[in-house]
Every structure is written in structure tokens, then in C-alpha cells.
C-alpha positions in Angstrom: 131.6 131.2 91.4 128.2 130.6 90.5 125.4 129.2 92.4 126.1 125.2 90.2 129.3 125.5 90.8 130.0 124.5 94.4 132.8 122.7 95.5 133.0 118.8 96.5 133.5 120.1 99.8 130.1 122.6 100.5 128.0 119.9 98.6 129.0 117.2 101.0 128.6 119.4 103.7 125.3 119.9 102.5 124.2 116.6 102.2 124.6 116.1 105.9 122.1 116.4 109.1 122.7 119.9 110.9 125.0 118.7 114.6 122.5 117.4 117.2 119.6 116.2 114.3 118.1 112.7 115.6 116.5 111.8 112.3 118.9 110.4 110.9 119.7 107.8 114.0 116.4 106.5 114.5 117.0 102.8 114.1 119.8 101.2 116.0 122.5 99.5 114.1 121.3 95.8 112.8 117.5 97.0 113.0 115.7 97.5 110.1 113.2 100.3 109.8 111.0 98.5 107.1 109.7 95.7 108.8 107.3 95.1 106.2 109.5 94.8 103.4 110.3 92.1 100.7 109.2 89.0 102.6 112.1 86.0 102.8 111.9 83.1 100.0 110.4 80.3 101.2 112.5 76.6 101.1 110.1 76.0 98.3 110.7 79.1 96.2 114.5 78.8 96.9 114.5 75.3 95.5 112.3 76.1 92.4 114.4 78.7 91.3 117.5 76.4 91.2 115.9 74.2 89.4 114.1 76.1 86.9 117.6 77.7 86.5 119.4 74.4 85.3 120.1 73.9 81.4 117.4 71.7 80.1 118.2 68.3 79.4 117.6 68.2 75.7 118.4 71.4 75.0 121.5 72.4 77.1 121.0 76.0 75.4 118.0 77.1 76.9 116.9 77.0 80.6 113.8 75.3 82.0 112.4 78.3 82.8 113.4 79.3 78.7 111.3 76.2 78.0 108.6 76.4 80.2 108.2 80.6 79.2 108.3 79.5 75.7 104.8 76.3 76.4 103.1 78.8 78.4 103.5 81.3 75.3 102.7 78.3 72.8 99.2 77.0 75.1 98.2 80.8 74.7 98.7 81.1 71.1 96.5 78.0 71.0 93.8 79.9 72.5 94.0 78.6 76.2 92.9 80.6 78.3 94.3 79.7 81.3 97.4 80.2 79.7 96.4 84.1 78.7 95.8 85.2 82.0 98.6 83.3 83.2 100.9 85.0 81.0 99.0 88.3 81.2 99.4 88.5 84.9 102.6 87.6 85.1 103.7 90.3 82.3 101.5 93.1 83.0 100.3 92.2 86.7 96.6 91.3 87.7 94.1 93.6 87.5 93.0 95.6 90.5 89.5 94.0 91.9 86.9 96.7 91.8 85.0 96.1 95.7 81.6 97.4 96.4 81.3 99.2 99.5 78.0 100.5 101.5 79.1 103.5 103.1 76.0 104.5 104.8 76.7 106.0 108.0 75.2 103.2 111.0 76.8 102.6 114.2 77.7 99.1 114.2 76.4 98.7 117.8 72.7 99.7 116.9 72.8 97.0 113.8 74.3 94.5 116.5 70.8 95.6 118.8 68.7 95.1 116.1 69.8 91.6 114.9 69.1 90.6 118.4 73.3 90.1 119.0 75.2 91.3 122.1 78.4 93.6 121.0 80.6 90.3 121.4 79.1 88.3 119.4 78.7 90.7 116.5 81.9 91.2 116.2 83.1 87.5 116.2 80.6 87.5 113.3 82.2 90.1 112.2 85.1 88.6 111.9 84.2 85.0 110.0 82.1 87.3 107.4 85.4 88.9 106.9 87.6 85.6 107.2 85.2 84.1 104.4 85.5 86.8 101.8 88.9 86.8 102.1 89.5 83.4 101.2 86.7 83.8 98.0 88.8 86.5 97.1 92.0 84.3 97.5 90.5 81.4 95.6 89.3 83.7 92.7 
């Protein structure tokens, strides 16, 4: 018998963790390992989906969502381009935003020093820089 050829039996047995092997039991029954995985839908999303799902009203053929696919598709032939990236990011996925990053090597403490600010309140600085380019970034 050659090497491909194994039986159902020796592949199965294969397949499994050697007696006394823990990695395979890590998480207990009814916990989930990825606890950052696909978030839940929101009451919102839920309801949107139902009704984008319904036949449209004057044209039982075609969803809402066929219809509203089909004007966002229309406004960008027209040139909108609001539409474009609409539809661009939704088929293709947005583009990854390049950051610029100063890397230069400066213990944090000795820039807090010289701006005159105790460790404390450099980092609660710290913290609204951060909290305000996050929400430019959200609002671009």
C-alpha cells in the first residue's frame, strides 16, 4: 500500500491530538475563543435589512435593495461623486489611509519636562490629542 493510500481508519487516527494533549481543550464548552469576532447586528441593522429585503412596491420583481443598487449605480454614471466612492467602497473596500509617523527615538518623559508638564498631565494630553485625531479620521 502506498504512502496516499491509507485507510479511513489511520487517517482519522491521524487527525486526532496524541492522549493527554490540552490544546485542543482550551476553551470550556459554551465559551468562545474569538472574543473579538464578527460583532452582533445592531436593532437598526436588523431592521434595515428586512426592509431593504421586501419586494418593492411598484416593481414586485426587484427588491429595494435591487432598486436602490441600481440609483446609486445611475447617480454615478451621472458623474456624482459621492455616488463613486460610495459604490467604489462598497465594491472594492476603502482605501487604506497612508499615516505619517515621527519615529525619532525621545522618551516621552523628557518631552513632558520640557513643555513644562508633570508625567500626569502629559499623558491626559496625550490622550485628547489621540481622542481628536481619531474622530477627524472618523469623520473623513
Amino acid at each position: 500500500m502506498k504512502n496516499s493510500q491509507k485507510t479511513d481508519a489511520e487517517q482519522t487516527q491521524k487527525n486526532k491530538f496524541p492522549h493527554g494533549n490540552k490544546l485542543g481543550k482550551q476553551f470550556q464548552p459554551g465559551v468562545s475563543g474569538n472574543f473579538n469576532g464578527r460583532p452582533r447586528l445592531t436593532k437598526i441593522t436588523e431592521s434595515l435589512r428586512e426592509q431593504v429585503a421586501r419586494e418593492h412596491p411598484e416593481m414586485p420583481e426587484k427588491t429595494i435593495a435591487d432598486v436602490v443598487a441600481q440609483t446609486l449605480v445611475t447617480m454615478a454614471l451621472s458623474g456624482d461623486l459621492a455616488a463613486i466612492r460610495e459604490l467604489l467602497d462598497r465594491t472594492e473596500g476603502k482605501p487604506k489611509q497612508a499615516i505619517d509617523l515621527d519615529v525619532s527615538v525621545q522618551d516621552w518623559r523628557s518631552i513632558a519636562s520640557g513643555a513644562g508638564l508633570t508625567e500626569e498631565e502629559f499623558i491626559d494630553e496625550s490622550k485628547l490629542y489621540v481622542a481628536e485625531l481619531e474622530a477627524s479620521l472618523l469623520r473623513e
